[in-house]
C-alpha positions in Angstrom: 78.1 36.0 128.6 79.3 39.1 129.9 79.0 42.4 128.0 80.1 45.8 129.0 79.6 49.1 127.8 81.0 52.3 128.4 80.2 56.2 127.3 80.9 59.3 128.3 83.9 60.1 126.4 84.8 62.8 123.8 86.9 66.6 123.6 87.7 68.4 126.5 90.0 71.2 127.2 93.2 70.9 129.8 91.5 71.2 132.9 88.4 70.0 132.5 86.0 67.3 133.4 84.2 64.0 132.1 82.8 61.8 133.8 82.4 57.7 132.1 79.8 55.4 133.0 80.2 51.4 132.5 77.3 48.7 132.6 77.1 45.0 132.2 74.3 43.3 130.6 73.7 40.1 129.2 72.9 38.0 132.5 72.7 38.7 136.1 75.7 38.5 137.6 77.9 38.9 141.2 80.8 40.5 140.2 84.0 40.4 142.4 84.9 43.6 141.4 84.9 46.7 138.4 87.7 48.6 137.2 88.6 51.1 134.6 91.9 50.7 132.3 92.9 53.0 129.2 95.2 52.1 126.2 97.2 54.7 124.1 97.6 52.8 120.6 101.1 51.2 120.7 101.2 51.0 124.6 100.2 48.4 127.3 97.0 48.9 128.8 97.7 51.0 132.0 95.4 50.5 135.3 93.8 53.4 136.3 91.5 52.0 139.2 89.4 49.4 140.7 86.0 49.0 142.4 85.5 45.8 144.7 82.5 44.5 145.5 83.5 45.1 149.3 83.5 48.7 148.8 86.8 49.5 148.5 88.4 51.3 146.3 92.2 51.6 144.7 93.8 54.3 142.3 96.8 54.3 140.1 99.3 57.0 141.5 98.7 58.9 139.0 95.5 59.5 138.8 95.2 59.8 142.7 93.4 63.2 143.9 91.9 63.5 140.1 89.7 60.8 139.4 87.0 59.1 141.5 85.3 56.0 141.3 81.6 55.4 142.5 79.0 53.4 142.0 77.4 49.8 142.9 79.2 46.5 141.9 76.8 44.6 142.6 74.3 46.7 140.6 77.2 46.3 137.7 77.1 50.1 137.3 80.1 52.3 137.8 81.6 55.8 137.5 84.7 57.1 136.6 84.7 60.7 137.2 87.8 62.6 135.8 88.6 66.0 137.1 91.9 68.6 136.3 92.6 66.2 133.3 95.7 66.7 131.1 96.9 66.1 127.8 98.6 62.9 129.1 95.5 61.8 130.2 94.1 61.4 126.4 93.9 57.5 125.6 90.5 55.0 125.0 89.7 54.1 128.6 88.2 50.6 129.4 85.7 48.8 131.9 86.7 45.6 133.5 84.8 43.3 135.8 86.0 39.8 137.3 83.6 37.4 139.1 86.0 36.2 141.6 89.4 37.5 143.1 92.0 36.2 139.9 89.4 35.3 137.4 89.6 36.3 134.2 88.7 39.6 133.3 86.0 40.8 130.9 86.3 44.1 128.5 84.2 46.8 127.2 84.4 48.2 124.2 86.3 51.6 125.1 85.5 55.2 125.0 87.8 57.5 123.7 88.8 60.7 125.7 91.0 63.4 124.1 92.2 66.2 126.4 93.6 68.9 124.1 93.3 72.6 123.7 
């Protein structure tokens, strides 16, 4: 079974950084492709970006010019670096991984990041 886990969440100030980290364990697996989601309670789950195991790499509009994803998908490692956040920004943000193109989609647990000042 798949298990993710990410960290790097907490407090920051308008305008600052964080960067998340996300891992799978549990198994060796070939993952399709990684992505990051985040969730204000009482909303649907907004996309923020995705990974794919080909290298690319897609953002949500909004996020575009902000955030960065990096790492190695088929390492099941990735990054979600967060720069010039804002107060909209606040919400638990989740990993993602799928092991082939439609599959279903396996969650972490969260990490919560507040942007306030």
């Amino acid at each position: 079974q798949v298990q993710l886990v990410e960290s790097g969440g907490g407090l920051v100030q308008p305008g600052g950084s964080l960067r998340l980290s996300c891992a799978a364990s549990g198994g060796i697996f070939v993952f399709y492709s990684m992505g990051w989601y985040r969730q204000v309670p009482g909303k649907q789950r907004e996309w923020v970006g995705t990974i794919a195991s080909g290298g690319s790499i897609d953002y949500a509009d909004s996020v575009k010019g902000r955030f960065t994803i990096s790492g190695d998908v088929a390492k099941s490692t990735v990054y979600l670096q967060m720069n010039n956040l804002k107060p909209e920004d606040t919400a638990v943000y989740y990993c993602n991984v799928r092991r082939v193109s439609g599959g279903a989609r396996y969650w972490g647990q969260g990490t919560q990041v507040t942007v306030s000042s």
